[in-house]
C-alpha positions as a printed NumPy array, in Angstrom:
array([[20.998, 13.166, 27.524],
       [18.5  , 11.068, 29.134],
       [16.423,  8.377, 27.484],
       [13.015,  8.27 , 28.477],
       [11.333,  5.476, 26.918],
       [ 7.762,  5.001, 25.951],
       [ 5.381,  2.213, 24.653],
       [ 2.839,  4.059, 23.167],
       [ 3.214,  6.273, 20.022],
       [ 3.026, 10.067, 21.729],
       [ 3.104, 10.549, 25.394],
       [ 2.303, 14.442, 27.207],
       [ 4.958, 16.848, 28.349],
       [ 3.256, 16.148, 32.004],
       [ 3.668, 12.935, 31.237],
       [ 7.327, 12.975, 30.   ],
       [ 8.168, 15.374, 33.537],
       [ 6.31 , 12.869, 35.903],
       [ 8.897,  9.3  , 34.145],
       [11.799, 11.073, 33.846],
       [11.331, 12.131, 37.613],
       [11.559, 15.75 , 37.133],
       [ 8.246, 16.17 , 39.215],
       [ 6.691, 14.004, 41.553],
       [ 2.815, 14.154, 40.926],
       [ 0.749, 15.403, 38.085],
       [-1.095, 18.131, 39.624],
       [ 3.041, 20.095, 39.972],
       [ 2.896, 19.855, 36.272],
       [ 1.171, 23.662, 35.936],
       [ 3.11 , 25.126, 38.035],
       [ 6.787, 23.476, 36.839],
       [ 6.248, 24.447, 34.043],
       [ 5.608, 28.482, 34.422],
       [ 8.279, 28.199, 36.689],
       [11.546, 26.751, 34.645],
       [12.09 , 27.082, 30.97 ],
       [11.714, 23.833, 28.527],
       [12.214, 23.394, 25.447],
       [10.873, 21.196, 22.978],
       [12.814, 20.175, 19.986],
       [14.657, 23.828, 20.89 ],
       [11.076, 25.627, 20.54 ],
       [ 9.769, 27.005, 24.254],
       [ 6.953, 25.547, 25.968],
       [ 4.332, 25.784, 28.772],
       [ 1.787, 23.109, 27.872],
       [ 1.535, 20.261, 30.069],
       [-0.522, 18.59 , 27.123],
       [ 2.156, 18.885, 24.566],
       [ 2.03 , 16.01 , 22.519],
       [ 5.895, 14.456, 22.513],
       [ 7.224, 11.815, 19.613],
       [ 9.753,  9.287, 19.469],
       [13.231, 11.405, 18.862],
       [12.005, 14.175, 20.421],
       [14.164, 16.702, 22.723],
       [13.143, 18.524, 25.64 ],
       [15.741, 20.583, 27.572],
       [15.276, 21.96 , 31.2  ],
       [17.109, 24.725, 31.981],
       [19.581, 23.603, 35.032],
       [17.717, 20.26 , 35.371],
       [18.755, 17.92 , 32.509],
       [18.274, 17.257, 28.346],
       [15.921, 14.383, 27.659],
       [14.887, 12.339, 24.487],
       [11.449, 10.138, 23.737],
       [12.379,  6.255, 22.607],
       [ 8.873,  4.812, 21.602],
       [ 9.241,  1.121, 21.296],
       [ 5.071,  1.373, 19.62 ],
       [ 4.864, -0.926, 16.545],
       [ 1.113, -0.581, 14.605]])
């Protein structure tokens, strides 16, 4: 499993696919995503916008298992 680590407290599915290098530009986000199946925290899921928390899972079918690290301290 991959570590993608964050500095904020929630960071976007888009925004999760676009660090880990999964996709290369924001605007392939839509269509990645109605293309392969993800999972998030074992739940399916489409939205780009999907709001992802440190420990958090997301699993891409054939591509790779990643998890959020937030390093964000109040």
């Amino acid at each position: 499993m991959k570590e993608v680590s964050i500095s904020t407290e929630n960071i976007t599915l888009g925004q999760l696919l676009k660090l880990a290098g999964v996709i290369d530009t924001g605007g392939a986000v839509k269509s990645f995503l109605n293309e392969n199946e993800v999972l998030v925290n074992g739940i399916p899921e489409n939205r780009r916008g999907k709001k992802l928390y440190h420990d958090d899972e997301v699993i891409i079918k054939g591509i790779g298992n990643f998890k959020v690290v937030s390093n964000f301290t109040n």
